[in-house]
N, C-alpha and C positions, 0 to 999 in steps of 0.2 A: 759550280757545285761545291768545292772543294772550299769555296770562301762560305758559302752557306753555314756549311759543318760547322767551321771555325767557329765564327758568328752563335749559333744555336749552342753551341757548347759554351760558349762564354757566357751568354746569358742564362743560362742552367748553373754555370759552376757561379752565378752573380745570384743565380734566384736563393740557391742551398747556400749560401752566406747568408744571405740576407735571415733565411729562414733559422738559421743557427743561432743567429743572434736571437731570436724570439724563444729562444730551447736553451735548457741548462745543457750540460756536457752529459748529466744521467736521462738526458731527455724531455726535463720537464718542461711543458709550458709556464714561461716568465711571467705573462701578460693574463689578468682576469678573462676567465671565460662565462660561459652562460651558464648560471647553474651554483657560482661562487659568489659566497660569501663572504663577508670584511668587516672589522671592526679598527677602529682610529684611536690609537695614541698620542698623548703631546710627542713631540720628538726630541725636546730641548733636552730631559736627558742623555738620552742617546748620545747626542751633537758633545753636551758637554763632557762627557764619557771619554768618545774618540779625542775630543781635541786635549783633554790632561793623559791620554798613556803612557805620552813621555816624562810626564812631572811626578811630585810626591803628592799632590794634591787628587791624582785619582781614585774616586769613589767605585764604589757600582752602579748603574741608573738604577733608578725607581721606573716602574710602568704607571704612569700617571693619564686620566681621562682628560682628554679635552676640555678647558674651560671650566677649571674646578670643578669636577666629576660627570659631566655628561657625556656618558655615551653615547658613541656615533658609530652606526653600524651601516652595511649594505647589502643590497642583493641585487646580484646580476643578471636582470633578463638577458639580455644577451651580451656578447664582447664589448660592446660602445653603450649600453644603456643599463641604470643600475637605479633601485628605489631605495632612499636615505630614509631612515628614521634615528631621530636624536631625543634622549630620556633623561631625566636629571630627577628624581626624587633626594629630597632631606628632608630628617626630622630629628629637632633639639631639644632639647630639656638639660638643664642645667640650675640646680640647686644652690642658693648662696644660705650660711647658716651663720647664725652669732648666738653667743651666751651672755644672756644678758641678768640683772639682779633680779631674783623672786621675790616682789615685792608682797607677798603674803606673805613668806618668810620675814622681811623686813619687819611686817607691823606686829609682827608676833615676838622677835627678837631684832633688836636694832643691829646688832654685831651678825648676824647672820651673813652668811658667804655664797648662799644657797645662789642656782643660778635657776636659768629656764631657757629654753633656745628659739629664736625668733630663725623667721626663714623668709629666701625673696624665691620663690622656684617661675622662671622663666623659660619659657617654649616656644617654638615656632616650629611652621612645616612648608616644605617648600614642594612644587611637583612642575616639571617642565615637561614638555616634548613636544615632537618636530615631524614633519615629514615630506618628501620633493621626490624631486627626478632627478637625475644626473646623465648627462651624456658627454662620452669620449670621443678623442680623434688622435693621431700619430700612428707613426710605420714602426716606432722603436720604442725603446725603454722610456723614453720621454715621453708623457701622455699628458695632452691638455684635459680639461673638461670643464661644461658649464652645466649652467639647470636653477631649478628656483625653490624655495621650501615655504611651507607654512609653518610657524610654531606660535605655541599657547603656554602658558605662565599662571599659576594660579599659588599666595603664600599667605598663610597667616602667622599672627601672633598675639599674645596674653602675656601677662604677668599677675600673680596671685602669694598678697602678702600673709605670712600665719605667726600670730603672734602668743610668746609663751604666757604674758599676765595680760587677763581680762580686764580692758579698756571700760570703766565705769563712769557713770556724772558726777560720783561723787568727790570728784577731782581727786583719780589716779597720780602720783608725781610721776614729771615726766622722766623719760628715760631712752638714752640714745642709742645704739648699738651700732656695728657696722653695716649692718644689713637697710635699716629705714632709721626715720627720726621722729620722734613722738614731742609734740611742741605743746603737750597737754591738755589739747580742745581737739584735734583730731586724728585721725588712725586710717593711713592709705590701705586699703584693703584685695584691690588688683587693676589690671586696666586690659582691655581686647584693643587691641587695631584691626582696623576694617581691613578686611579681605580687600587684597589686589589681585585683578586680573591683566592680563597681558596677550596680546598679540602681535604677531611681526611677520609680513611679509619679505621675503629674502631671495635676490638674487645673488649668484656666486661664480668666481669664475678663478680657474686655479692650472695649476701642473704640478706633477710629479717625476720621479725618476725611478723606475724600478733596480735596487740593489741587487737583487738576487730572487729568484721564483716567489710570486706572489706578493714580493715584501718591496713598501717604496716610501722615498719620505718624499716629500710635497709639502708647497704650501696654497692657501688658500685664500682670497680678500672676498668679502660680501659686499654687498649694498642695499636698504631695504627702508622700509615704512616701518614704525613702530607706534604702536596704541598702548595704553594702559589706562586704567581707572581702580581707585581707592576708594572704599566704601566706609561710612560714618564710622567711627569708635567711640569707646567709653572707657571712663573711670572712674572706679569708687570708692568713699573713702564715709569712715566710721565720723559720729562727732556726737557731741552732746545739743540734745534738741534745743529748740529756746526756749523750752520751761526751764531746763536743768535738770529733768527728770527722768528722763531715759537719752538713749542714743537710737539715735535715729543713721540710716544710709545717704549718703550725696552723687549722686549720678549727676556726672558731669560728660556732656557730649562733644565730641571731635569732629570737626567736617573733613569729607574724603577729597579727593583731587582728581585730576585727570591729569594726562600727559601726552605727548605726541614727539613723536620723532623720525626723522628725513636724515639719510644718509649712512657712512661708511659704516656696518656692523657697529651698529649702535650698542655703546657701551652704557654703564648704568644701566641696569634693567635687565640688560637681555644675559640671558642665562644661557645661550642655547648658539650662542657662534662660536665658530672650529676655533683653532690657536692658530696663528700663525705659520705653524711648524708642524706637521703630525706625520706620524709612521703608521703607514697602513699594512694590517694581514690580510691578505686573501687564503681562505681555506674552503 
């Protein structure tokens, strides 16, 4: 009887260790529960944080998203199973400008200094997002997991040239600028690239370490299918017709592409795989 106690007492004062480990010292539970939520960080700052505190060369980390800005967030149905959604919107415009000679000015005064400003304004937009399952396993701060995602990619782009002296037949002289170049029979006026779409099937499979309540760095490897297709583009460009009598437009067409790809988190393309390194919050 008296080995029984023993016995049952060790295994209680083994179970309330074990269970200690799973609790901060103020009590909290370490380990995602059902109900919490988490969003994913690269971790390389971090890592490189900690590893310079002893040099002159330490910074403070940046909080940077995964994969050049995609958000990776989670929800936890319960302790071992969690629903992924990953989001990646961009959109660019950026303006290139030059001063170039007012060639009205010119034929009115030859010494004229007068300018006019030519422009290239190019844009694109980008829109990604993702979503899977994830499921856990481990007794401790180490926690494996796997599961699989779907994500979708969809990005276009334009350019559209604007030019300060009006491009006539009656042979304008030419004039070059930083921004385009006028060879004196015709005038680039913009171009569209066809819409690309994207898909990718993704399986993943990873571990983490939890540092402290809710908080864990981990890393993760994918594996997947990848689809893409590129849709026809254009561009157009000003010129003098073949009488010499007006200007006419040139619509010149581009063929689109397709693509395929097999294997480890497909690079090129996919916008939407974790880093290899990330800091996750659970809150």
């Amino acid at each position: 009887m008296k080995k029984k106690v023993v016995l049952c007492a060790m295994l209680f004062s083994g179970a309330s260790f074990f269970a200690q480990e799973l609790t901060s010292k103020k009590g909290e539970a370490i380990l995602p529960e059902a109900g919490d939520w988490a969003i994913q960080f690269d971790a390389a700052p971090f890592l490189n944080y900690a590893g310079n505190l002893f040099s002159s060369d330490t910074t403070a980390p940046g909080a940077d998203f995964v994969n050049s800005g995609t958000i990776v967030g989670k929800y936890f149905k319960d302790a071992t199973t969690a629903y992924r959604v990953k989001l990646n919107i961009g959109i660019n415009s950026f303006t290139d400008k030059a001063l170039v000679p007012d060639l009205v000015a010119l034929d009115n005064d030859p010494g004229s200094t007068a300018t006019v400003e030519d422009s290239k304004k190019s844009s694109s937009s980008f829109i990604a997002i993702g979503g899977g399952m994830e499921w856990r396993r481990g007794k401790g701060r180490l926690q494996g997991f796997y599961g699989g995602e779907l994500l979708f990619m969809l990005s276009t782009a334009k350019t559209i040239y604007t030019y300060g002296n009006t491009y006539s037949p009656a042979g304008t002289p030419a004039v070059s600028s930083q921004v385009h170049g006028v060879d004196g029979t015709t005038d680039a006026k913009g171009s569209i690239s066809g819409s690309t779409i994207g898909f990718q099937l993704r399986g993943f499979v990873g571990c983490e370490y939890f540092i402290a309540p809710k908080i864990s760095i981990g890393a993760e490897y994918g594996w997947g299918l990848g689809l893409s297709s590129q849709g026809a583009g254009s561009s157009t460009s000003q010129q003098v017709s073949s009488g010499g009598t007006s200007m006419e437009d040139v619509v010149t067409e581009t063929a689109g592409s397709n693509g395929f790809a097999l294997g480890a988190d497909i690079n090129g393309g996919n916008q939407l795989g974790t880093a290899s390194l990330v800091a996750t919050f659970h809150f």
